[in-house]
N, C-alpha and C positions, 0 to 999 in steps of 0.2 A: 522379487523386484522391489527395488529400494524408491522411490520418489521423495525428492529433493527441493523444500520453497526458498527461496531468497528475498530477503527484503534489498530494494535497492540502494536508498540515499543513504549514506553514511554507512552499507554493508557490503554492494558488491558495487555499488558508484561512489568514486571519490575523485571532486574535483571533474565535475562530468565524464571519468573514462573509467573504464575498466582496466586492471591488469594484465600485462599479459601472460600472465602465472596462474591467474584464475580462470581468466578463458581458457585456457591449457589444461585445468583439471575441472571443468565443466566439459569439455570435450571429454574426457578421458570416461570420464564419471558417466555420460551418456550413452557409452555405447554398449553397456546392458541394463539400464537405467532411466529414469526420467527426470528434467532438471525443468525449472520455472521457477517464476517471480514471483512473489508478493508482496505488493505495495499498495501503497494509498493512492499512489499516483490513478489520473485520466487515462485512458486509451491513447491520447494523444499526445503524451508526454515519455515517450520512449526511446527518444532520437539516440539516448547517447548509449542504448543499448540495441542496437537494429544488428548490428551482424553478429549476433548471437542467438542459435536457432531454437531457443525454447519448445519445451515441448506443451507448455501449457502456460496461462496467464492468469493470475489471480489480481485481479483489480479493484480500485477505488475501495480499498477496506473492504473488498470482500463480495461487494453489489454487485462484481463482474466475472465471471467466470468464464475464461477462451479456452479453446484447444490452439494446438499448434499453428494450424489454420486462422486462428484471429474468429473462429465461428462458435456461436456464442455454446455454453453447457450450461450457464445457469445464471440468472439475472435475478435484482432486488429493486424496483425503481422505488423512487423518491416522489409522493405525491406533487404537481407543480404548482398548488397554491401553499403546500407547505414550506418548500423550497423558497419560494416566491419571499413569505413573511419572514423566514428564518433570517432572505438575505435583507430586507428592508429594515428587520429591529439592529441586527451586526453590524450596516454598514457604517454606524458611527462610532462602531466601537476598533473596528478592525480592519483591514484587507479582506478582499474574498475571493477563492478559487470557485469557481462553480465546474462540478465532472458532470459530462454528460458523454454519449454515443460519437462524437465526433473523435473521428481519427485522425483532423489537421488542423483541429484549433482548441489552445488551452486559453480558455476566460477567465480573467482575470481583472480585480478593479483598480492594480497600479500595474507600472511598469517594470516589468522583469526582462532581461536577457535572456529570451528564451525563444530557440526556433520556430515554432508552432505559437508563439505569444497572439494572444487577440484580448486589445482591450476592451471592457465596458464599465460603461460609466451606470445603466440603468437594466433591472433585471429582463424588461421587456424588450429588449434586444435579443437574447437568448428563449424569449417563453416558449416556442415552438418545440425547444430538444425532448430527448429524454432526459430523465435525470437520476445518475447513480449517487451522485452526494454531494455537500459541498462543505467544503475547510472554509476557517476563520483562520487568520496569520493576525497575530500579534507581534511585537517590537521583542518581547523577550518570553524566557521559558514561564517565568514565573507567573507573569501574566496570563499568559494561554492557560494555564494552572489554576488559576483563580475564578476561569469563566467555565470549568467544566462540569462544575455540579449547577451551574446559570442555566445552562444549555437543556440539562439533563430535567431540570426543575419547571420550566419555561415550556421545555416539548417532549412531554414523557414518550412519543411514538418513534423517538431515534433513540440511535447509539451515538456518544461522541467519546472519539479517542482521543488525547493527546500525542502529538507528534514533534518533540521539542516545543518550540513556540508557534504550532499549528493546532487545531482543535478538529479532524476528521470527522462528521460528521453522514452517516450512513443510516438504512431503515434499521427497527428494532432488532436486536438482538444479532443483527447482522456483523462479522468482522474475519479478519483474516484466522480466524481459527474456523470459524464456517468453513471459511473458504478453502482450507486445506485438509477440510473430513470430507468436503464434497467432491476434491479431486481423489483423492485416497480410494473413495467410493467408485467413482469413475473409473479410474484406472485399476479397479481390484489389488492395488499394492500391498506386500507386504508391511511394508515400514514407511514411516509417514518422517521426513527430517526436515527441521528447519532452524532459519539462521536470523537474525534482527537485531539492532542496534539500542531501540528505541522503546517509550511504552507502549505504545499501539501494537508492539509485538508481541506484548504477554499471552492475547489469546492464540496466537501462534504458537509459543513456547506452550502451550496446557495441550494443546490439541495435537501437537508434534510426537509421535514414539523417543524421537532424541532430538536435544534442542542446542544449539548454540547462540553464547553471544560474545563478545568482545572484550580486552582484558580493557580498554579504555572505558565499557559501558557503564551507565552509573550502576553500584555494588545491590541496589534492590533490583535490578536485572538479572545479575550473576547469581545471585539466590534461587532464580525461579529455572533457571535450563540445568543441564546436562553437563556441559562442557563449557570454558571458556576459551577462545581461541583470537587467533592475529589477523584469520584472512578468512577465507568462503575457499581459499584451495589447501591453506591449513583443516577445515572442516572435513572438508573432504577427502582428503587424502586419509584422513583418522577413520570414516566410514566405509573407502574401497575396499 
C-alpha cells in the first residue's frame, strides 16, 4: 500500500479550487491506496478542500496529526506563554496567524478574505486555545527570509519554516517530515509519497520514499525530490 501527502497552497489549491483532473486521480489513486494533506495550514482552514475525502491529515507543520475522521493520531502543542511572547515581540514586525484546535475560526491580526476569518487585535482574546503554532506574514519573500535565523536565535525551543513570505513556526524539531514517518508508521505503508511547492516542504521531500515538485518551483527544490511534475494528478498517475 502506497500512501500519498500533499501540500496544498500552490500544490494541490490554486486560486482556492482544486481541479477537476486532480480530484479525479486522487479518487482513482484511492481506491487501493491512501491520499492526505500536508500543510501548514489550521484545522480551520480547509473550506476550499471539504469534498475531498482524505484519508488522513497532516497539520499545522506537522503539530497535527488526524485520521480521516478529523480524530486526533498525534499532537505537538505550543507552550501558551511562549506563544503568547513570540506573538507580542512579532507583532510589530509582521502580520500573525495564530493555529490552534478550532475548526471554525482562523485568527488572524489583519484582514483576509477568508471564510472562517476571525480577527484579533490582542493575544488574550485567544489565550484559552490550544495551541499548534503560529506563522509570522511578511510583505515579501525576502523579508520572511531574513527573520528565520531571528526566530530560531531568539527561541531555540521551536522550529520555524519558511513558507514563501510566511515564517511557520511549530515545537522543536517538529515538521511535515514528522508528520509523514508518523503516518507511514500508522498506517504500516509500504511507500511514503509526497508532493510540495515550497521550503517548508523539504522535510517532506527527505522523509518521503518518492518526492515531487513543480517545474515552476524554485531550482534548489527540484534538486532535493525525485521527480518534477505539472500537477498532483501528473504525480500521480507516474506512481499508479
Amino acid at each position: 500500500m502506497k500512501v500519498f501527502a500533499t501540500d496544498l497552497d500552490g500544490t494541490l489549491v490554486h486560486n482556492k479550487k482544486v481541479t477537476e483532473t486532480d480530484r479525479e486521480a486522487i479518487a482513482a489513486f484511492q481506491k487501493e491506496n491512501l491520499f492526505g494533506v500536508c500543510t501548514g495550514r489550521p484545522l480551520s482552514c480547509l473550506y476550499d478542500v471539504e469534498g475531498i475525502p482524505f484519508d488522513f491529515y497532516i497539520m499545522c507543520t506537522g503539530a497535527l496529526l488526524l485520521d480521516k475522521d478529523r480524530h486526533v493520531i498525534e499532537e505537538h502543542l505550543l507552550d501558551k506563554e511562549l506563544v503568547r511572547d513570540i506573538y507580542n515581540h512579532y507583532r510589530d514586525y509582521s502580520n500573525i496567524i495564530v493555529q490552534t484546535e478550532s475548526e471554525s475560526h482562523f485568527y488572524f491580526t489583519e484582514f483576509i478574505d477568508f471564510p472562517t476569518f476571525t480577527m484579533i487585535k490582542d493575544f488574550e482574546e485567544i489565550k484559552d486555545s490550544k495551541f499548534y503554532g503560529i506563522s509570522l506574514v511578511f510583505d515579501t519573500n525576502e523579508e520572511a527570509a531574513t527573520f528565520v535565523s531571528d526566530v530560531h536565535d531568539r527561541y531555540p525551543m521551536v522550529s520555524g519554516y519558511q513558507n514563501t513570505n510566511v515564517i511557520d513556526i511549530v515545537s522543536k524539531g517538529i515538521s511535515k517530515g514528522t508528520g509523514v514517518k508518523a503516518i507511514k508508521k500508522h498506517f504500516n505503508a509500504d511507500k511514503m509519497l509526497g508532493i510540495g511547492d515550497s521550503y517548508n516542504d523539504l522535510p517532506l521531500f527527505k522523509a518521503s520514499d518518492y518526492s515531487f515538485t513543480f517545474h515552476s518551483s524554485p531550482d534548489s527544490l527540484k534538486k532535493e525530490v525525485n521527480d518534477v511534475v505539472s500537477s498532483v494528478s501528473e504525480a500521480i498517475n507516474k506512481v499508479l
